[in-house]
N, C-alpha and C positions, 0 to 999 in steps of 0.2 A: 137377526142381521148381525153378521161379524162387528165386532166393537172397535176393529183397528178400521173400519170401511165407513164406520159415523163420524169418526175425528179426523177422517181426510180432506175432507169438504164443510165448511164451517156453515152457520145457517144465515148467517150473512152474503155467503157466495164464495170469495174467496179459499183457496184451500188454507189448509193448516197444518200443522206438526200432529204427529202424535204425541199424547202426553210423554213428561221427561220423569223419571224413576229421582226418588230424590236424591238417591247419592248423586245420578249423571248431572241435576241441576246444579247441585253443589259441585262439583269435577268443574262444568264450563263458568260459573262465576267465577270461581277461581282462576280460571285462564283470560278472563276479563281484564286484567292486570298483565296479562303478559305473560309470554311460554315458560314453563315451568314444569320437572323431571315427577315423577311418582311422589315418590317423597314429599317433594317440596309443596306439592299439592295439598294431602294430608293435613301437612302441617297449617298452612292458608287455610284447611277448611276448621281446623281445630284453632286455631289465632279468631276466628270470624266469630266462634261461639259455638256453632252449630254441636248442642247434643243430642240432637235428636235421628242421627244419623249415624250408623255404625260403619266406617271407614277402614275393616280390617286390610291388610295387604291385599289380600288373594280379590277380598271386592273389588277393590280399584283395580287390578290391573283386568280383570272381566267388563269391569266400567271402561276401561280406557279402551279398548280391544275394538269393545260394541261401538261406541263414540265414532272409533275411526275407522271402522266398517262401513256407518253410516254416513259420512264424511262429516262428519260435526266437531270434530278435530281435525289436526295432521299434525305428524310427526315430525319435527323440523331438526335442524343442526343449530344448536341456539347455543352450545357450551358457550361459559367464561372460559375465558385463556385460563383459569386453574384447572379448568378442565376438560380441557380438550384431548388432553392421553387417556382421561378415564371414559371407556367406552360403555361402560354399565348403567346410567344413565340415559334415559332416552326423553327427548325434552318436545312439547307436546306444546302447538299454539291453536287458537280459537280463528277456525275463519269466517265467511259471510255467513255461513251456511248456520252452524253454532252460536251466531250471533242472532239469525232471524229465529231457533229455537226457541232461544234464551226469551228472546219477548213475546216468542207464542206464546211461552209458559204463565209470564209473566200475566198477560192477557187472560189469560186462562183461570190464571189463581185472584186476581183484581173483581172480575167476573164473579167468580165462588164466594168471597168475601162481601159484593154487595147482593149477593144473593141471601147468604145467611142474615145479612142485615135489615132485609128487605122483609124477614121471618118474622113470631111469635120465641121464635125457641131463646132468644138472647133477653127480653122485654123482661123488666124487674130484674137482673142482674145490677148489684151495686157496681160501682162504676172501676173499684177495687179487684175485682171478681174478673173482671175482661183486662189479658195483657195487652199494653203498650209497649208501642217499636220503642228499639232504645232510642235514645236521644243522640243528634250526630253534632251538637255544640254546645255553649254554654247551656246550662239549665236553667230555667228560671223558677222558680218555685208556683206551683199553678194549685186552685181552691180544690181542696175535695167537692165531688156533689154527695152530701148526706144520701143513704138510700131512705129509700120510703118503707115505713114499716105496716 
């Protein structure tokens, strides 16, 4: 059976997204914040941390292409007045469409996570051993769990 024809139709009932490629995740969180040129993009997804993704030019603008083929972008007139003579710039917002992607994926990847948890393959990893999201405020200082030897 075709693989893009399993992910059309969720096994819930409702349809779904096909999965998102990770630079295009990283492309529309990035526009999550608001229309933003190539470039600028880039640089959002390098500010975020992400290195696990390789963000050369020529990627992104094949990412941005496919994005708004698919409608999961559009292409807007969004210049600052600094730049509104400079037409080399093309500035790029997130619609509904992009947005319901965003939390298929989202959906998708939350899923895959309590799947792996739900495994043998993680059980006796010290607690060291498995990364933690960063942290989005103050930190407070929390107990190691000793591993079991």
């Amino acid at each position: 059976m075709d693989r893009r024809a399993l992910n059309e139709t969720g096994a819930d009932g409702p349809p779904t997204a096909p999965p998102l490629t990770p630079v295009a995740l990283h492309v529309l969180v990035a526009l999550g914040d608001g229309p933003r040129h190539g470039d600028a993009l880039m640089h959002q997804v390098v500010a975020r941390g992400v290195r696990d993704v390789a963000l050369a030019p020529g990627t992104l603008y094949r990412v941005l292409d496919r994005l708004r083929t698919d409608g999961l972008i559009t292409e807007v007139d969004a210049r600052p007045a600094a730049e509104r003579d400079d037409t080399r710039h093309r500035f790029y917002r997130l619609p509904e469409r992009g947005r319901q992607a965003v939390l298929a994926e989202k959906r998708r990847l939350v899923a895959l996570i309590a799947a792996i948890d739900a495994t043998a393959l993680l059980r006796g990893l010290c607690a060291a051993d498995t990364p933690r999201p960063a942290p989005r405020g103050p930190v407070s200082r929390q107990e190691e769990v000793p591993c079991a030897d």
